[in-house]
C-alpha positions in Angstrom: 0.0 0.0 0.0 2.6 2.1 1.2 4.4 1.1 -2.5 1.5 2.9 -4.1 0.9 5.7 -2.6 4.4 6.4 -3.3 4.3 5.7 -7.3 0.9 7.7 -7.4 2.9 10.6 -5.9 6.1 10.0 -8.0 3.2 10.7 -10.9 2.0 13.7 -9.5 4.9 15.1 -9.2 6.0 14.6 -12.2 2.7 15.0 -14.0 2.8 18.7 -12.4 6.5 19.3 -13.5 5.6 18.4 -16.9 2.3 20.4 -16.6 4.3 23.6 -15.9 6.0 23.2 -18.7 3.8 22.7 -21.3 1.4 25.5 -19.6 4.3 27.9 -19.6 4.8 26.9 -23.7 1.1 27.3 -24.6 1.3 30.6 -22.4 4.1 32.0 -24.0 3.0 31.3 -27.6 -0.4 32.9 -27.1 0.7 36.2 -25.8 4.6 36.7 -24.5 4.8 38.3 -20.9 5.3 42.0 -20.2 8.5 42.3 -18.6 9.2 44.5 -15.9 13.2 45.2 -14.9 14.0 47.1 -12.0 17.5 47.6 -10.8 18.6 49.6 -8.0 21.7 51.5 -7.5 24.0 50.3 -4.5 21.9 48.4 -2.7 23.1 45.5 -0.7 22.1 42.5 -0.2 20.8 42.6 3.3 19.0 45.7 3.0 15.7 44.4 2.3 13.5 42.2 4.8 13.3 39.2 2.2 17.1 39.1 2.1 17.6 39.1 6.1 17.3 42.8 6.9 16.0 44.2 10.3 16.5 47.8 9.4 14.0 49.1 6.6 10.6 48.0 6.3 10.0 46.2 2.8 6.1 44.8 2.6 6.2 45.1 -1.0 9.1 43.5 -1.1 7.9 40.8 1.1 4.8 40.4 -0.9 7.0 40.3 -4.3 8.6 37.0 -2.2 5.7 35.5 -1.4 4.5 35.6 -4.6 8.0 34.7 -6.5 11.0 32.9 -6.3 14.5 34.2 -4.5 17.5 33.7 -6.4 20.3 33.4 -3.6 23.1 33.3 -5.7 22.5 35.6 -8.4 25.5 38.1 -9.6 25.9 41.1 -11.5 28.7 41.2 -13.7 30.9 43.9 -12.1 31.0 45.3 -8.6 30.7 48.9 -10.0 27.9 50.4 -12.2 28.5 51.2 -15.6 30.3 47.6 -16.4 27.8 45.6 -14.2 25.0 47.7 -16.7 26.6 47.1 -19.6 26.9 43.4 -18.8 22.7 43.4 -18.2 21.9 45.2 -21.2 24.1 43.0 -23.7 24.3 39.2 -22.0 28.0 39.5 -21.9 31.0 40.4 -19.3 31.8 43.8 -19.2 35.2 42.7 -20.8 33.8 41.2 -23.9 32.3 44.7 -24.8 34.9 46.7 -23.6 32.7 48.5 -21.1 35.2 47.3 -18.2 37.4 50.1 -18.5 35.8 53.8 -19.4 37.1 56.6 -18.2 38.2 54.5 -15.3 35.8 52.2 -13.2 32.9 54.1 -14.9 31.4 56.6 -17.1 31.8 60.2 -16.3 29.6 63.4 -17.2 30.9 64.2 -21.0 32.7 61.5 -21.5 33.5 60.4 -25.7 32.7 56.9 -24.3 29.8 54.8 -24.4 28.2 51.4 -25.4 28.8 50.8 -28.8 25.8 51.5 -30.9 26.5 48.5 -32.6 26.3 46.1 -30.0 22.6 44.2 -29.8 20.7 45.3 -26.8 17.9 43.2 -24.5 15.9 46.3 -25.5 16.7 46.2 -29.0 15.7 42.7 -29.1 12.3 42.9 -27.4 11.9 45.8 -29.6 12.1 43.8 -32.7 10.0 41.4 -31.1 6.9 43.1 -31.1 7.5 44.8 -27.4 6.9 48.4 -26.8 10.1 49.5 -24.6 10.9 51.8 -22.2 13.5 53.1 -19.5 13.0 55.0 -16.8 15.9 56.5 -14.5 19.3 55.9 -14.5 21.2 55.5 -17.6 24.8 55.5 -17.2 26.2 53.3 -20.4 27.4 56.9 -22.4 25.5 60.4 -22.5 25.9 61.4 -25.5 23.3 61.2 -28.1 24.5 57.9 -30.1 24.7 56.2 -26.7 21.5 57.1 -25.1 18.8 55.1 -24.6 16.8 55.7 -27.6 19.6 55.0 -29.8 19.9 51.3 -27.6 16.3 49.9 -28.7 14.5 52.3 -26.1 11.0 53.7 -27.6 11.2 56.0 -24.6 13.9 57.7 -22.0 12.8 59.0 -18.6 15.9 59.8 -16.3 19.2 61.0 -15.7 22.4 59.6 -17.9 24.5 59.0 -15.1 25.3 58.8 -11.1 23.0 61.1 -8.9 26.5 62.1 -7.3 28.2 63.7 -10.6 27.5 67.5 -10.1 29.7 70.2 -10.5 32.4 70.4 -7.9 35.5 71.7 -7.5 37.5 70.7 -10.4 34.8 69.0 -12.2 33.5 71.1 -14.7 30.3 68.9 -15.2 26.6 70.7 -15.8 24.3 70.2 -13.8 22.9 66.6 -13.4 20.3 66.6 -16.3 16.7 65.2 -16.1 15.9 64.1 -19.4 12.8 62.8 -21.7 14.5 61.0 -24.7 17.4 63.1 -25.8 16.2 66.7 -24.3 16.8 67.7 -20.8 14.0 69.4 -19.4 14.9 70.0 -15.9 18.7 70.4 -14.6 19.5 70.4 -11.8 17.3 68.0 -11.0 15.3 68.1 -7.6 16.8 64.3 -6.6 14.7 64.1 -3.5 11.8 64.3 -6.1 13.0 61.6 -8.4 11.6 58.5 -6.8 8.3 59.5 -7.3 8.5 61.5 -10.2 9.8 58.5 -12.1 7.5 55.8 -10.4 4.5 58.1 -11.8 5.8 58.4 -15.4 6.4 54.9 -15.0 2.8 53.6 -14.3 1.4 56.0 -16.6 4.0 55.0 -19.3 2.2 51.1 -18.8 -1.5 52.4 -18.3 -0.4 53.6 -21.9 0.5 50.9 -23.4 -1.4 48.3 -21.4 -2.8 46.5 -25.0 0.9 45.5 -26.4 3.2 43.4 -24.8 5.9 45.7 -23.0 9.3 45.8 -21.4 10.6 48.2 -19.0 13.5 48.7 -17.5 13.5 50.7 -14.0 17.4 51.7 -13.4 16.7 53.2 -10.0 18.5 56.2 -8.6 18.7 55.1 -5.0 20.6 54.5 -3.0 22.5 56.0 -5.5 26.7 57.2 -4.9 25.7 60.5 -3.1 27.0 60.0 0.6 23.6 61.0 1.8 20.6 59.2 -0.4 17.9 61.2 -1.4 13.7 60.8 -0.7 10.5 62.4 -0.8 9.1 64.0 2.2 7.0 61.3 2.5 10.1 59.0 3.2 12.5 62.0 4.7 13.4 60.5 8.5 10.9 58.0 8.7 13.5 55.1 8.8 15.6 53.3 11.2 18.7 53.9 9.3 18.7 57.2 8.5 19.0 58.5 5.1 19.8 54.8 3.5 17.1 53.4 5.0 14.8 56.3 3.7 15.3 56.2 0.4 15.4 51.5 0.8 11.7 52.4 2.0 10.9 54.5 -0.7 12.0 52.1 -3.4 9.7 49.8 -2.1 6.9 51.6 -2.2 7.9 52.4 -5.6 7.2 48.5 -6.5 4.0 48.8 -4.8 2.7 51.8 -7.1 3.7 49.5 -9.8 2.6 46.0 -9.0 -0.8 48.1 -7.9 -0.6 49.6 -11.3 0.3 46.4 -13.0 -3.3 44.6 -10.9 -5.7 47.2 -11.8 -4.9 46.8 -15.3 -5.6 43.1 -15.4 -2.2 42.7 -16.5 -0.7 40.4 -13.0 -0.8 37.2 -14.1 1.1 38.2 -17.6 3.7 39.8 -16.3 7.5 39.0 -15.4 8.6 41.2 -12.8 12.3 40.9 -11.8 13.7 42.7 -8.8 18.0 43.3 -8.5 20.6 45.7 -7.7 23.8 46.6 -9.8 25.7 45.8 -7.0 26.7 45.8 -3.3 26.4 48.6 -1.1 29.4 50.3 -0.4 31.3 50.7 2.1 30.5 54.1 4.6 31.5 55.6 7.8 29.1 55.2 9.1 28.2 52.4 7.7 24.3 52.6 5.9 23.9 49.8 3.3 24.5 46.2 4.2 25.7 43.4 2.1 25.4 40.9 5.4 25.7 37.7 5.5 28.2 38.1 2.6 32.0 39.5 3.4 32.7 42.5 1.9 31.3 45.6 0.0 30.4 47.1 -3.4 33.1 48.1 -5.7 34.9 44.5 -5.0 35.2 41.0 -6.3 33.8 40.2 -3.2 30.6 38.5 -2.5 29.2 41.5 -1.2 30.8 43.7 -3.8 28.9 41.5 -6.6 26.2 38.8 -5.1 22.9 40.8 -5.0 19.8 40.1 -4.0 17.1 39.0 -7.0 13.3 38.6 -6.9 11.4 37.0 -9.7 7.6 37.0 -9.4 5.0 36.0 -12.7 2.4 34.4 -10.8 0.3 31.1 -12.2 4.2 30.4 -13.7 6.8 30.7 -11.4 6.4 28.6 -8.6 5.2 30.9 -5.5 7.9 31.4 -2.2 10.5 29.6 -3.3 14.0 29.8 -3.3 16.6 28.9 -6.0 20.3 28.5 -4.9 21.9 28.1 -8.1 24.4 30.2 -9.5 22.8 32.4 -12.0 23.6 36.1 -13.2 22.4 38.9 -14.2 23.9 38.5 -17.9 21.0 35.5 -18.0 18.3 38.2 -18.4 19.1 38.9 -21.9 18.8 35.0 -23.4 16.0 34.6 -21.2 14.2 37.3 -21.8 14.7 36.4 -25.8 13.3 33.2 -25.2 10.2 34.3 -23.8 9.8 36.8 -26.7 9.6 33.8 -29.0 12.0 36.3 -31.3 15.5 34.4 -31.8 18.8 35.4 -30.2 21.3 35.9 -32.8 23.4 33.3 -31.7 26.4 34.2 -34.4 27.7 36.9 -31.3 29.6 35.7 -28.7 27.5 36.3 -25.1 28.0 34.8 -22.1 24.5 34.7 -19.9 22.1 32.4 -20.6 19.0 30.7 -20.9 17.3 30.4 -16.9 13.8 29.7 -17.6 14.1 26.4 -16.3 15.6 27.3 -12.6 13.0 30.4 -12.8 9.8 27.7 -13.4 11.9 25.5 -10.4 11.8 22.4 -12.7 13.3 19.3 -11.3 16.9 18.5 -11.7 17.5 22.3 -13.2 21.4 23.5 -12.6 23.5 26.7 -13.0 24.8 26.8 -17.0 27.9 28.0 -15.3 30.8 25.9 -14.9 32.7 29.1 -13.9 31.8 32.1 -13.3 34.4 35.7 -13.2 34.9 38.0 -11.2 36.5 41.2 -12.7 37.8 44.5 -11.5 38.3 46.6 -14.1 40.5 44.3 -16.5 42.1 42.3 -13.9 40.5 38.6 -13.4 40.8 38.5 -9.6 38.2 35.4 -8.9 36.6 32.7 -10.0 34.1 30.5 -8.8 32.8 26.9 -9.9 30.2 25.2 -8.2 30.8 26.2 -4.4 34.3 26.7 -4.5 35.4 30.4 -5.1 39.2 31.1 -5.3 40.9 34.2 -5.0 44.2 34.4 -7.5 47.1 35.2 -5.9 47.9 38.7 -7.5 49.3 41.9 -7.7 45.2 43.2 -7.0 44.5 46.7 -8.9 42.4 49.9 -7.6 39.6 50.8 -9.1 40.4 54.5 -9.5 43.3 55.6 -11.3 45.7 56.7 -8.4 45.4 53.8 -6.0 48.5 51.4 -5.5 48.2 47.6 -6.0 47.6 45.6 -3.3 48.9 42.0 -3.0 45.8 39.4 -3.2 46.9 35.9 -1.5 45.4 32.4 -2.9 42.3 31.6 -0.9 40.0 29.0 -1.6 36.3 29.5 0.1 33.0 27.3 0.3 30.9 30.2 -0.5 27.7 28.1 -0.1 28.6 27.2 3.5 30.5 30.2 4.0 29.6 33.1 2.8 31.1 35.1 4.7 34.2 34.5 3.4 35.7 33.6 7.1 37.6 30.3 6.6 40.7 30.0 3.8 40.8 26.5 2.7 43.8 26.6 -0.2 45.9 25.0 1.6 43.6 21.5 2.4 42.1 21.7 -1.1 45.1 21.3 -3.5 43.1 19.9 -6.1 40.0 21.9 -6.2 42.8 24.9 -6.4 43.9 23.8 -9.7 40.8 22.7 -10.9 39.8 26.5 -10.5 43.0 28.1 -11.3 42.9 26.1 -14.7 39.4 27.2 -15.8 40.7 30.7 -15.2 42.7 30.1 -18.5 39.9 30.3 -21.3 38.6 33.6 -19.5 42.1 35.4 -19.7 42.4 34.4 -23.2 38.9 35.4 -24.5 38.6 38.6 -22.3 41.9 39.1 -21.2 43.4 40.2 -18.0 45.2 42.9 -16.5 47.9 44.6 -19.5 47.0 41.4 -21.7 44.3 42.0 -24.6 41.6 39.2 -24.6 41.0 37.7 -28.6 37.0 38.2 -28.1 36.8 41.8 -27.3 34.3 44.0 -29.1 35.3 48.0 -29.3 33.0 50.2 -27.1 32.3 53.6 -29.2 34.3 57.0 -29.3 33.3 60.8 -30.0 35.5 63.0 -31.4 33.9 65.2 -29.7 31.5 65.0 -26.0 29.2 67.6 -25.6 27.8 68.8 -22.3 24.3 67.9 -21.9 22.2 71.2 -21.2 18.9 72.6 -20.7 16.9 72.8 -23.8 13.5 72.3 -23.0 10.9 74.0 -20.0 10.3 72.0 -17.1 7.1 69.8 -17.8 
């Protein structure tokens, strides 16, 4: 009896995993999903409730959770912001396009550099699929005009072009950080305790507007953002435990709710992808504001804190409902994925290097990481790797992110990062051969996309001006 009853659950289990499938298949081919990006600036990964924090108060968040799937282990590409973007907009390590290195660690006001206009763009792709496509808030992948949004497969541009922290200064001469609709600047500077909500409102009217078509957009938040103290509404303004961080966390959330809200009054829930990430980890303060807890380390590093984030996936009736997925994935998976479900083909004649994740996102049974190793760049140094659990640290010369800092010697270290996140217990020396397995994979990377003073053979060119123009105000505030 007992025999049975354990077959006939065998075949539900199955019979489900198969049903979830085939639903998602049928779904997909009758109507692809909306898609719905948002990525914040900075924030860490224990700075929201569903990731462990005590701090800021998250019930959207928490809802988003309940209704989704965590992914654990997810990664940007880069522990800074204008790599780890470019690495989310093109499926490919921030090496491969040459976005590693700009005008340093990233983009700055006027800069000749940008992503190459040439390079195929998620948003370029959903765009030629059928999708209506827009971005709202921060840019940061080149601000003049060829780079912009709307020259990346963008229908429409709502934001700033780069960090909330480059304003004029003492020997910057940068104008004054530009609010922009497409390619005009209509309001500069910009009120940046005003942002949160100006954007979340352009955003849900944006999708009220083009509720009948299927639609991607991409929410590049400005907060936490770089400034030392984060910017929020009045409504948000000392309302936190943690002081301005914490502030601006709680209006980010809300900022979900206005758009899930939006998103259920429309109908539109159940069709609907709605994935939930940060660029990268916080960085480091004094005092300290973001946290990146339980992972060592902070934002700007090949730590796990610097480039672990947190990730939320929700598309309720299709992705299994509060659960968790531990696998390694990244963020350079939302590109293939994302094609997939647009039923338009990825052009798979260009090299990328994220992949297909629908089958860890729907929880299917025996689903694994596509990654038998994974990189972790600064810059164009190769500092890490990680296969599996193991991470190991190279033993290298290790190189600053900003142009005037000295090298500092990296030792070989060898960490379970599944048990130990932290990053607390070196185990090089006992693990000899896990040590070369590791070191060994790093040699494909380094020769593809390169390392530090050595060229890698699979590098595409970002673009260059002759010529960077200041963006200005052209146009009366709306």
């Amino acid at each position: 009896m007992n025999h049975l009853f354990c077959n006939f659950i065998l075949f539900l289990l199955t019979f489900c995993q198969i049903s979830t499938a085939e639903l998602l298949a049928s779904h997909v081919k009758s109507k692809p999903p909306n898609i719905v990006l948002i990525l914040c600036d900075n924030l860490g990964y224990g700075d929201i409730e569903p990731f462990g924090s005590k701090l800021h108060r998250t019930p959207h968040l928490n809802q988003l959770a309940k209704s989704g799937r965590k992914f654990t282990h997810f990664y940007s590409a880069s522990g800074v912001c204008t790599p780890s973007r470019a690495a989310l907009m093109t499926g490919c390590y921030p090496q491969r396009v040459d976005m590693a290195i700009t005008d340093g660690a990233v983009l700055r006001p006027v800069s000749p550099i940008g992503l190459n206009p040439k390079e195929w763009t998620m948003a370029e792709h959903l765009q030629k699929a059928g999708y209506a496509t827009a971005a709202f808030g921060k840019w940061h992948l080149g601000d003049q005009p060829d780079y912009l949004p709307t020259n990346q497969g963008f229908d429409y541009f709502e934001g700033i072009p780069y960090s909330d922290d480059m304003t004029p200064r003492e020997g910057q001469n940068w104008p004054p950080l530009p609010y922009m609709v497409n390619t005009e600047v209509v309001d500069a500077p910009v009120d940046r305790d005003q942002m949160a909500k100006r954007l979340t409102i352009s955003t849900c009217e944006w999708i009220k507007d083009h509720q009948k078509e299927p639609f991607f957009v991409y929410i590049p938040k400005c907060m936490p953002g770089s400034t030392q103290a984060p910017f929020a509404s009045e409504d948000f303004k000392g309302k936190s435990k943690n002081g301005p961080w914490g502030d601006s966390v709680e209006e980010i959330d809300w900022s979900l709710g206005e758009i899930v809200r939006t998103l259920s009054d429309l109908d539109l829930t159940n069709n609907t992808l709605i994935i939930w990430t940060s660029d990268n980890g916080a960085p480091r303060r004094t005092p300290v504001q973001g946290s990146n807890l339980p992972l060592s380390g902070w934002g700007y590093t090949t730590s796990e804190g610097g480039m672990r984030v947190p990730c939320i996936m929700s598309w309720p009736g299709t992705i299994p409902a509060g659960t968790v997925c531990d696998e390694l994935t990244t963020m350079m998976d939302l590109y293939p994925t994302a094609a997939k479900l647009s039923q338009h083909p990825l052009d798979n004649t260009v090299p990328r290097d994220g992949h297909n994740i629908l089958s860890l996102m729907l929880g299917q049974k025996n689903a694994s990481s596509p990654y038998e190793a994974f990189y972790y760049y600064q810059m164009d140094q190769l500092q890490a790797v990680r296969s599996g659990k193991w991470k190991l640290y190279l033993p290298i010369e290790s190189r600053s992110r900003t142009r005037n800092g000295s090298p500092q010697k990296q030792t070989l270290k060898l960490y379970d990062v599944v048990e130990d996140p932290a990053e607390s217990k070196n185990l090089a020396e006992s693990k000899p051969k896990v040590v070369d397995q590791l070191t060994q994979l790093t040699v494909e990377a380094k020769t593809e996309l390169g390392d530090y003073q050595q060229p890698g053979s699979q590098v595409r060119p970002h673009a260059v001006r002759d010529v960077a123009l200041p963006l200005l105000l052209t146009t009366p505030a709306p």
